[in-house]
N, C-alpha and C positions, 0 to 999 in steps of 0.2 A: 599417140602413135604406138605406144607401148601396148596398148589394150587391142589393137588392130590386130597388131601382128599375133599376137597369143591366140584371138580367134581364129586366122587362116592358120595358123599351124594346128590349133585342136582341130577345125574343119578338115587337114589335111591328115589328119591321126584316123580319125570315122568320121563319115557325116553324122551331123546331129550335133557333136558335142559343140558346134561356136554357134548352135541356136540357142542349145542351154544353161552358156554361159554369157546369153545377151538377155535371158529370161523368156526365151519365146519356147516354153515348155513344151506345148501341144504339137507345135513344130520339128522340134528337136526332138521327140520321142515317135511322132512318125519318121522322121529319116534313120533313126537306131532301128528300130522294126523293120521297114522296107529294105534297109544294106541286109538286115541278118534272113528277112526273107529272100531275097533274092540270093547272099549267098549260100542257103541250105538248099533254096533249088536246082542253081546251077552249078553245083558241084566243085565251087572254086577251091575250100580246102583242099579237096581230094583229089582236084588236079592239081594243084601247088607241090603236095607232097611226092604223089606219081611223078610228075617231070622233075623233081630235084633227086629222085631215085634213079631217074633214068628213063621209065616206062611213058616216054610220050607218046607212043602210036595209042597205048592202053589211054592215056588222058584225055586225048583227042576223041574216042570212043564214046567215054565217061562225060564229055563237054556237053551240056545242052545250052546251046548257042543265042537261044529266042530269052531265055532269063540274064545269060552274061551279056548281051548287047544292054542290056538294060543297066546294066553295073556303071557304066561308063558318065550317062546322064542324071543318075541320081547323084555319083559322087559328085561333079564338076558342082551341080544345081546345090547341092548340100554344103562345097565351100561359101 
């Protein structure tokens, strides 16, 4: 039970890491890749940091929507 729960919590830290610590390396190292591309394309730091400044209308601008829809299914698929 103990080793369960340490997975969904690495799972829910980034995906990838509760492939890597099941051993399914190839796996686990495409879902680190695919989270960090998807977030340099869809601009999530850089909206994270804008709307905690304040600047939402600017974030919303900065959002590209067709890379963040995708964020949603890889993490879920990744736990």
């Amino acid at each position: 039970m103990e080793k369960k729960l340490e997975a969904i919590l690495w799972g829910i830290t980034f995906p990838g890491f509760a492939q890597l610590l099941h051993r399914s390396y190839v796996k686990g190292i495409a879902f680190i890749v695919i989270e960090i591309l998807v977030n340099v394309q869809g601009n999530l730091n850089t909206l994270i940091v804008l709307s905690f400044q304040g600047y939402t209308q600017e974030a919303v601008q900065q959002a590209d929507y067709l890379w963040i829809m995708f964020y949603p299914c890889l993490y879920f698929f990744g736990i």
